[in-house]
VOKOL-388315 format. One record per residue (C-alpha): residue number from 0; x, y, z. Coordinates in Angstrom, 1 decimal. Layout:
BEGIN
> resi; u; v; w
> NUM; X; Y; Z
...
***
This chain:
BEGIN
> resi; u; v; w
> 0; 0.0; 0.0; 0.0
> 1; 1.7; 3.5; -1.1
> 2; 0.8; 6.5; 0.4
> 3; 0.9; 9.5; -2.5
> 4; 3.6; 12.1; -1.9
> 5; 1.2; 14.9; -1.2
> 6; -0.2; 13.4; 1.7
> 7; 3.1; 12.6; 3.2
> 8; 4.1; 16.3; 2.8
> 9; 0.9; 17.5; 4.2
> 10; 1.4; 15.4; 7.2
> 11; 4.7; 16.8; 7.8
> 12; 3.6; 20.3; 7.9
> 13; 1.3; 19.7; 10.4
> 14; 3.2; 17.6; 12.5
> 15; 5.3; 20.1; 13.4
> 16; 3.5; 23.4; 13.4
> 17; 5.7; 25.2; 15.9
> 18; 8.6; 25.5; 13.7
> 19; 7.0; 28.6; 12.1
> 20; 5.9; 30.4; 15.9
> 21; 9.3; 31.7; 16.7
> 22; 9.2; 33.8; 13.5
> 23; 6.5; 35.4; 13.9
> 24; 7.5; 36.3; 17.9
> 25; 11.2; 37.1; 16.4
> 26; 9.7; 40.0; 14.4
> 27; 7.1; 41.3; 16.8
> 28; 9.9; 41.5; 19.1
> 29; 11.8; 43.4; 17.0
> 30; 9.4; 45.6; 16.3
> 31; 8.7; 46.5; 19.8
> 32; 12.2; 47.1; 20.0
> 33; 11.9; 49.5; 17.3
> 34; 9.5; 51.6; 19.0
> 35; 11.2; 51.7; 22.3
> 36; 14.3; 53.2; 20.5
> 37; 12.3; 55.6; 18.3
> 38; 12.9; 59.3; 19.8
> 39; 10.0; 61.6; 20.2
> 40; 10.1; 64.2; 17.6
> 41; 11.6; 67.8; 18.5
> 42; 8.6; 70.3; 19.2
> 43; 8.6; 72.7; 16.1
> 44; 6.4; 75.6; 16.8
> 45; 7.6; 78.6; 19.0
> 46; 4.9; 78.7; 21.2
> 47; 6.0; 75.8; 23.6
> 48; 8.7; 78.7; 24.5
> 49; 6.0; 80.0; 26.5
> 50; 4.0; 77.0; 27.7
> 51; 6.0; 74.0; 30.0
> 52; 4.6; 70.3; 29.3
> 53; 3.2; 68.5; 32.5
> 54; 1.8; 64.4; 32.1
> 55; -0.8; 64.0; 34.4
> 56; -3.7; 61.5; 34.8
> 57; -5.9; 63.2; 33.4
> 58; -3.9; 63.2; 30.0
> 59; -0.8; 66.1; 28.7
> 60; -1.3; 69.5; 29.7
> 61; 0.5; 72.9; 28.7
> 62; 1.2; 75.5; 31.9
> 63; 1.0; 79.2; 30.8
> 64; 5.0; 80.2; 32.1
> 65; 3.2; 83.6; 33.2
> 66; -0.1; 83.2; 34.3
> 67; -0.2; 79.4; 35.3
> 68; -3.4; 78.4; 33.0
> 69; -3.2; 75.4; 32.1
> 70; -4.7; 73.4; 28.7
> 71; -4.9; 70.1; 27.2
> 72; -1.9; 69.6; 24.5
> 73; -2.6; 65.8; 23.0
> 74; -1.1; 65.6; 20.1
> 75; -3.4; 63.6; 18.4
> 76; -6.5; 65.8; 19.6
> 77; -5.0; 69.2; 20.5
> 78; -3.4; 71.5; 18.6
> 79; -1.3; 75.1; 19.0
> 80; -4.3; 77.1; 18.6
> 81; -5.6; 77.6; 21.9
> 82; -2.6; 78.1; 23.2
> 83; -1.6; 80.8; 20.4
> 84; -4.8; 82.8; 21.5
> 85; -4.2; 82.5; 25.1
> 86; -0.6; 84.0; 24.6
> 87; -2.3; 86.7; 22.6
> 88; -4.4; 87.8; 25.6
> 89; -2.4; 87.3; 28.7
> 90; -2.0; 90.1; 30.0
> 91; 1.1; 88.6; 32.3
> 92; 2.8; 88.2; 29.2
> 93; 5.5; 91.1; 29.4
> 94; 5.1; 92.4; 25.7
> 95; 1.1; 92.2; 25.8
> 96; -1.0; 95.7; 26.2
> 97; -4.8; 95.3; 26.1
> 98; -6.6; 97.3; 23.9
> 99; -8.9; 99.1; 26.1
> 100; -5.8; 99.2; 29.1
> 101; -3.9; 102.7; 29.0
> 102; -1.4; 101.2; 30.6
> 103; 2.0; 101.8; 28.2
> 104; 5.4; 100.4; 28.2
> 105; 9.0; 101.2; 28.7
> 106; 11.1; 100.7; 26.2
> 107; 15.0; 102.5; 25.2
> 108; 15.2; 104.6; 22.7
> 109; 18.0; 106.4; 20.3
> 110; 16.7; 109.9; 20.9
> 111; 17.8; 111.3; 24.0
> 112; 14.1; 112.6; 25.8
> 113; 14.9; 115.3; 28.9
> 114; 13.7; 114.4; 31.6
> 115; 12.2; 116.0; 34.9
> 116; 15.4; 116.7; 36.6
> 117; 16.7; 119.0; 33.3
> 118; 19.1; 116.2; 32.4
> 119; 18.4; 113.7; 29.5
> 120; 17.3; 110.3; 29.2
> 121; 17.7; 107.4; 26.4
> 122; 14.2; 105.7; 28.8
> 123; 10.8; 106.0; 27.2
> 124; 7.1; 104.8; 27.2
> 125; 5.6; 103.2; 24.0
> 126; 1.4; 102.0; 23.5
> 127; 0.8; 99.6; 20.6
> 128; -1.5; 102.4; 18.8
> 129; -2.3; 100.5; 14.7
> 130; -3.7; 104.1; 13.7
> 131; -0.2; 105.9; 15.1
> 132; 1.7; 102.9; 12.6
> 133; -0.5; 103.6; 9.8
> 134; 0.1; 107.4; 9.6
> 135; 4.2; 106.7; 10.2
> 136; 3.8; 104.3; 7.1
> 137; 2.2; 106.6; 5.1
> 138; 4.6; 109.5; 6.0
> 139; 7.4; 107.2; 5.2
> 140; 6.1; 106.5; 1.5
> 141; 5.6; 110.6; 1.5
> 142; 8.9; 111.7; 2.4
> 143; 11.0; 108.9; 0.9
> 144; 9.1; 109.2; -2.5
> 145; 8.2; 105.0; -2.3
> 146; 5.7; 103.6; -4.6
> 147; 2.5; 102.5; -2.8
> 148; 3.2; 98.7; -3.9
> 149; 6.6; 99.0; -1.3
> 150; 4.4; 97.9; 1.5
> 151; 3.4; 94.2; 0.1
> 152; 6.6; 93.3; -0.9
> 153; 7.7; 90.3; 0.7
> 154; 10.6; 92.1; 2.6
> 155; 8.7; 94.8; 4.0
> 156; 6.1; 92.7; 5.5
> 157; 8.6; 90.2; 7.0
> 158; 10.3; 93.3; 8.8
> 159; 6.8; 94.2; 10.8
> 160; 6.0; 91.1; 11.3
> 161; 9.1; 90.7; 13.2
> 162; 9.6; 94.2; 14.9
> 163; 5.6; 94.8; 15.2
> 164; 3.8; 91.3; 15.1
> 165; 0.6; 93.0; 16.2
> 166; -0.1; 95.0; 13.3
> 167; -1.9; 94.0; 10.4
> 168; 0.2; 95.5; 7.4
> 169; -2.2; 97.4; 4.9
> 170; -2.3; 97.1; 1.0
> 171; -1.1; 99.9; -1.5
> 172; -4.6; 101.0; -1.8
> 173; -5.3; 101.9; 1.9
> 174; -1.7; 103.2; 1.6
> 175; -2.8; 105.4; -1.0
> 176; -6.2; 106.6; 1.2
> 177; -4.0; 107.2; 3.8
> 178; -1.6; 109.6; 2.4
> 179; -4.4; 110.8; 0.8
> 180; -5.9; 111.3; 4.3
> 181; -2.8; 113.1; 5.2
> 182; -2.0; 115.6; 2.5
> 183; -5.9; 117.0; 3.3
> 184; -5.0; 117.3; 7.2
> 185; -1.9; 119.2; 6.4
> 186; -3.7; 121.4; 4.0
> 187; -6.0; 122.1; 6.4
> 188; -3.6; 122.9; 9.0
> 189; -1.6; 125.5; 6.5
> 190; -5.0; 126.8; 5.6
> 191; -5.6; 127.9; 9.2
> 192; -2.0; 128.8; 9.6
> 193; -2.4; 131.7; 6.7
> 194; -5.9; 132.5; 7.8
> 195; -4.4; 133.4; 11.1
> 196; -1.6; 134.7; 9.7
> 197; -1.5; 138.6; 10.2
> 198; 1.1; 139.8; 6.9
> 199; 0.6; 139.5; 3.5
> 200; 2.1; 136.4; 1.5
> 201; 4.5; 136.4; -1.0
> 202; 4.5; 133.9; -4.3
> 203; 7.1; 132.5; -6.6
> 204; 5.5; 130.4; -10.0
> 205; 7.6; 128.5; -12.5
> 206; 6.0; 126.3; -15.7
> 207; 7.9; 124.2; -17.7
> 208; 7.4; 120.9; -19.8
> 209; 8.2; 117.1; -19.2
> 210; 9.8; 114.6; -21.0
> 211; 6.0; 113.1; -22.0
> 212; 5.3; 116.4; -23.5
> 213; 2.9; 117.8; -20.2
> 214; 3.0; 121.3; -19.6
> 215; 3.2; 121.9; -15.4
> 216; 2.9; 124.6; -13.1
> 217; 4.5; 124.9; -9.2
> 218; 3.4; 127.7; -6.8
> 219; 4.8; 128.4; -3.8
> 220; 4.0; 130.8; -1.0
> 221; 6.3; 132.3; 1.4
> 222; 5.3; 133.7; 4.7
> 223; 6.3; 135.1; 8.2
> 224; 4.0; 134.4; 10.9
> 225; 3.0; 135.8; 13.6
> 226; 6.1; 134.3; 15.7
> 227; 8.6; 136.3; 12.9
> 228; 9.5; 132.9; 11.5
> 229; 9.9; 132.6; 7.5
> 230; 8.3; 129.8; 6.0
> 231; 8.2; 128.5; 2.5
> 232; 4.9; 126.2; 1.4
> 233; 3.9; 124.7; -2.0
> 234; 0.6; 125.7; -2.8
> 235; 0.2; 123.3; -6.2
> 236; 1.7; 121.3; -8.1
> 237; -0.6; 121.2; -11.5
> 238; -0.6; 120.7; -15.2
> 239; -1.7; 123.5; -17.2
> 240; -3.4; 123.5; -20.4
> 241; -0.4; 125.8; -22.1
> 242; 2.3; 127.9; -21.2
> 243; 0.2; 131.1; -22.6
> 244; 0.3; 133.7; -20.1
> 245; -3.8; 134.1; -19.3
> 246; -3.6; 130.2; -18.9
> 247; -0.8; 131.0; -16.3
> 248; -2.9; 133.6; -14.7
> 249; -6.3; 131.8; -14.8
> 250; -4.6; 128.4; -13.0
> 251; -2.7; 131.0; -10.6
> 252; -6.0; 132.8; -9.2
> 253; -8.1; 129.2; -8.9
> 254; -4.9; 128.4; -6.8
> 255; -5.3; 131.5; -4.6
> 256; -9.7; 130.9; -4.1
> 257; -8.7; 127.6; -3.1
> 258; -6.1; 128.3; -0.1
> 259; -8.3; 131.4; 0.7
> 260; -5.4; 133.7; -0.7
> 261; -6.1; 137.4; -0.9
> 262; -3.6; 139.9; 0.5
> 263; -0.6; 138.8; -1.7
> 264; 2.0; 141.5; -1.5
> 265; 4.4; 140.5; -4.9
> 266; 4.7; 137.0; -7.5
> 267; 8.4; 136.1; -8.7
> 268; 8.6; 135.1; -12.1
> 269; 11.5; 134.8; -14.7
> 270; 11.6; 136.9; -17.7
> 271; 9.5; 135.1; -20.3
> 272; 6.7; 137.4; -22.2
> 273; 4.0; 135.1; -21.3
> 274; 4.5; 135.7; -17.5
> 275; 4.0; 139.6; -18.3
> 276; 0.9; 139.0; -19.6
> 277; -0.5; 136.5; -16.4
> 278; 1.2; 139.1; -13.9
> 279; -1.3; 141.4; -15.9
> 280; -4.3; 139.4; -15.4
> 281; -3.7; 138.5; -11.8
> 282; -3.1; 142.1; -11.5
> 283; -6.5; 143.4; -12.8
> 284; -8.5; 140.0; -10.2
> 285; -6.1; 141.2; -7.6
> 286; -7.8; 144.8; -8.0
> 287; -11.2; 144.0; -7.9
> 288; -10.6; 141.5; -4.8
> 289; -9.4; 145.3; -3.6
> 290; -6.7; 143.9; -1.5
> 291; -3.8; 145.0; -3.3
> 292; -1.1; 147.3; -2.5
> 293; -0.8; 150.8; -4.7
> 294; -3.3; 148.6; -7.3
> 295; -0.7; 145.8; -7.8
> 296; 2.0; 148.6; -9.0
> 297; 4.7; 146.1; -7.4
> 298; 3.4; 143.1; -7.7
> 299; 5.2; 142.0; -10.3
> 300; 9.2; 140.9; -9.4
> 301; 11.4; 139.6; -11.7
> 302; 14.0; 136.6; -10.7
> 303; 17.0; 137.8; -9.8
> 304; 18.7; 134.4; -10.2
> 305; 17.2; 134.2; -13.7
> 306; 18.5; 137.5; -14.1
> 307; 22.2; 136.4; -13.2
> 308; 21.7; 133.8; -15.6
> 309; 21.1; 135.8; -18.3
> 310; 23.9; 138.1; -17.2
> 311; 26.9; 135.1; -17.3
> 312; 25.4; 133.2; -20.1
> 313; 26.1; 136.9; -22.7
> 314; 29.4; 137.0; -21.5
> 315; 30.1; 133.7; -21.6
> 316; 29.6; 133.9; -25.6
> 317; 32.8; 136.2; -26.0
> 318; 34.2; 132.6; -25.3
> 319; 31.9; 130.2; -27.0
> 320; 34.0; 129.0; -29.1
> 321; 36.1; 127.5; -26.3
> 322; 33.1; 126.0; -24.4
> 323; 32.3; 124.5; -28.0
> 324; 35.5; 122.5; -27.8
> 325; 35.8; 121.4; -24.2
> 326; 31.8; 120.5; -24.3
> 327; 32.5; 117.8; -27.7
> 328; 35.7; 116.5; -26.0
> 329; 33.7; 115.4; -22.7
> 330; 30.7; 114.7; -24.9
> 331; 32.7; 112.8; -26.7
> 332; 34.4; 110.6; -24.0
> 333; 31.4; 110.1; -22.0
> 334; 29.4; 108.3; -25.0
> 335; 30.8; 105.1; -24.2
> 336; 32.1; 103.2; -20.9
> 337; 35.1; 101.9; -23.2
> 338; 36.3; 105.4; -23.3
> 339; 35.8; 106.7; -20.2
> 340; 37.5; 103.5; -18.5
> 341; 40.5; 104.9; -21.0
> 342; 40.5; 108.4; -19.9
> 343; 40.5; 107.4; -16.4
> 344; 43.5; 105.1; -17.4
> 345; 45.2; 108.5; -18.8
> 346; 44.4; 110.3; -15.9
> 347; 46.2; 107.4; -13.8
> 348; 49.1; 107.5; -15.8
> 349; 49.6; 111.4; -15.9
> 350; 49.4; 110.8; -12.3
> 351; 47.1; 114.0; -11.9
> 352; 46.0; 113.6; -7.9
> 353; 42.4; 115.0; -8.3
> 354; 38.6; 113.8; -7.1
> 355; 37.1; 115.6; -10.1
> 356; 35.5; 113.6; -13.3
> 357; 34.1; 114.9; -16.3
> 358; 31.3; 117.0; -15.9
> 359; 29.0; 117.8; -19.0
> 360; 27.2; 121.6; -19.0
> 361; 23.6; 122.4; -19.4
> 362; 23.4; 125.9; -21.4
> 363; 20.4; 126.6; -19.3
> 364; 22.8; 126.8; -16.2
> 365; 25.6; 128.9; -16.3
> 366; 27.0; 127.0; -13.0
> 367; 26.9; 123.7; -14.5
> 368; 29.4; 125.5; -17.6
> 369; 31.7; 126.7; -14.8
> 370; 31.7; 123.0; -12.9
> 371; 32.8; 121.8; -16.6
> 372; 35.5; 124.0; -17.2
> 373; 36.9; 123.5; -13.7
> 374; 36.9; 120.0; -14.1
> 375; 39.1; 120.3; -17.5
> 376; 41.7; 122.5; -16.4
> 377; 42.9; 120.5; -13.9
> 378; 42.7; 117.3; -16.5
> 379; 44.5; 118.9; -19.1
> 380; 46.9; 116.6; -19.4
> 381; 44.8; 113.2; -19.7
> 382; 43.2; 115.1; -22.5
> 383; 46.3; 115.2; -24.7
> 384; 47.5; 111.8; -23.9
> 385; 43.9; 110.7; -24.8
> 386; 44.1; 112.3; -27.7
> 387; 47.5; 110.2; -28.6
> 388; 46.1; 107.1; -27.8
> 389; 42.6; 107.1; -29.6
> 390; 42.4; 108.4; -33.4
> 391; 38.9; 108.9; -33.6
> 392; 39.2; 111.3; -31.0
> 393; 40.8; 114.0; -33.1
> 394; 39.0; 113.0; -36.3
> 395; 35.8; 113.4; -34.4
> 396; 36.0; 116.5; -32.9
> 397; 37.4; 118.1; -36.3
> 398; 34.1; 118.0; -37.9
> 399; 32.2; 119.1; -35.2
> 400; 31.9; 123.2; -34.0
> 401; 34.3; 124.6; -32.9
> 402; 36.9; 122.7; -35.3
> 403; 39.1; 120.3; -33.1
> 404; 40.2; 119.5; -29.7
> 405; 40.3; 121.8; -26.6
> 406; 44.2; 122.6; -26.1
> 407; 45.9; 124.9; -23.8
> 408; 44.9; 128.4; -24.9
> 409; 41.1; 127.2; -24.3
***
């Protein structure tokens, strides 16, 4: 009688079932030893710099470090939350002022404050005020001429959320309302300051055009109160429809209604023929407002710096032809970095121990010709060995005015 093979190997199996036991216990046992030797993980968040952890019956707890309240902290069920808010209100907390408390703090400051006993201290008090923030941020982007997207940039933000995390930082439009806000309080405060204002006002007006072809008009008032203190105020800053002079004179009186102007004792202006002809208009207003000295026979000055001007720029064309030639030279070195790398080079070389660089004139601005000329005497010398070392130089200037290169005599 034979027994099949399968049956035999069945049997086996079963006859000795324990063999495969001691694997199974061999890997729960390691696995147990796993999680003995498994660290617990590192607490991330920063708020457990305030809280200290406490295992009791009743399950984890977080203790307040200031006030002693405690709350549940499983990590499975609880989270940072509670314990963010409670932080946010403690009022043991040493950097937490309630809103409705007047209570302010202490804090150093740069600025030396004087104190009761005549001598100074660096010791101050400082109240967590959002409306005092606001109107510092929007006298910052006034003053320092920023753009109103500067306060969402990523930068920005991360600096008050570390210096100030209490305030909520506002976007470029309630930037904008804001120093909207504040150019209508200080207008109101000038207003009242020449409506209480006992002498007459004095105004100075220039126009000119931009770049994108926009005509523009500035105003500015200046004033001695009532505490013999001269002050200087722009009025407007406007574009005008043209530089004709009854557009000038039209724009100029709306100006004054608006600030409440009437006892205006002279306007500045240069010498152009339109400003006669507003001076006139504003003249004949002025007159029927009847505030106006000897009917506005002196109201009309004349720039006396635009008069200089005038002056140094017709004697300066007894020379032109000099100008002509030192202007192309430094015209023509400062078109490209290659030559003005090699001038400097020159300059080196002739060893000529001076902080001055090349300076290029406006006409407009006699003082701007003098810096120029200044500048070139005293590099005399790198201009000739410039002119040795670059052809084109010489070739260049000889077809412009003046025919050739500056040299000694000029």
């Amino acid at each position: 009688m034979n027994n099949p093979r399968p049956m035999a190997t069945n049997v086996g199996v079963n006859d000795h079932p324990e063999q495969s036991e001691p694997e199974t216990d061999q890997s729960d046992c390691n696995k147990k030893e796993e999680g003995v030797k498994r660290k617990r993980m590192k607490e991330r968040s920063e708020v457990w710099e305030h809280f200290v952890k406490e295992d009791l019956p009743s399950g984890r707890q977080a203790t307040c470090k200031y006030c002693g309240m405690s709350y549940k902290c499983g990590a499975k069920k609880n989270g940072t939350s509670v314990l963010w808010a409670h932080i946010n209100r403690c009022r043991k907390y040493p950097y937490n002022t309630p809103k409705d408390s007047k209570q302010s703090l202490l804090s150093f400051k740069s600025a030396k404050v004087t104190s009761t006993a005549g001598g100074t201290s660096g010791l101050t008090y400082h109240k967590f005020d959002a409306g005092c923030i606001r109107k510092a941020l929007s006298y910052m982007v006034i003053v320092d001429e920023l753009p109103y997207k500067f306060v969402e940039g990523v930068g920005f933000r991360h600096f008050c959320g570390v210096m100030e995390p209490r305030f909520n930082v506002p976007s470029r439009i309630t930037v904008a309302k804001d120093c909207f806000e504040t150019y209508l309080t200080e207008k109101r405060k000038l207003k009242n300051q020449l409506k209480k204002c006992n002498s007459r006002v004095s105004l100075t007006t220039d126009t000119w055009t931009s770049i994108q072809q926009i005509n523009y008009m500035c105003l500015t008032v200046h004033f001695i109160d009532n505490d013999w203190k001269l002050h200087k105020r722009i009025l407007n800053f406007c574009p005008i429809s043209s530089h004709r002079g009854d557009d000038i004179g039209k724009e100029i009186e709306k100006c004054l209604l608006d600030w409440g102007l009437e006892k205006v004792m002279c306007i500045t202006v240069d010498n152009a023929s339109s400003n006669d002809t507003a001076i006139g208009y504003l003249r004949r207003k002025m007159n029927g407002w009847k505030t106006g000295v000897l009917k506005g026979r002196f109201i009309h000055m004349r720039c006396v710096a635009h008069i200089v001007n005038l002056v140094v720029s017709d004697g300066l064309k007894t020379v032109n032809e000099s100008i002509q030639r030192v202007r192309h030279a430094v015209t023509f070195i400062k078109q490209s970095p290659a030559r003005l790398q090699r001038f400097k080079k020159c300059v080196v070389d002739e060893k000529i121990n001076t902080k001055k660089g090349l300076c290029l004139d406006v006409p407009t601005r006699w003082n701007s010709t003098y810096l120029m000329l200044s500048a070139a005497i005293e590099l005399e010398d790198a201009f000739e060995r410039y002119s040795e070392e670059d052809p084109h130089y010489l070739l260049d200037l000889s077809e412009r005015d003046g025919k050739g290169s500056p040299d000694a005599d000029d």
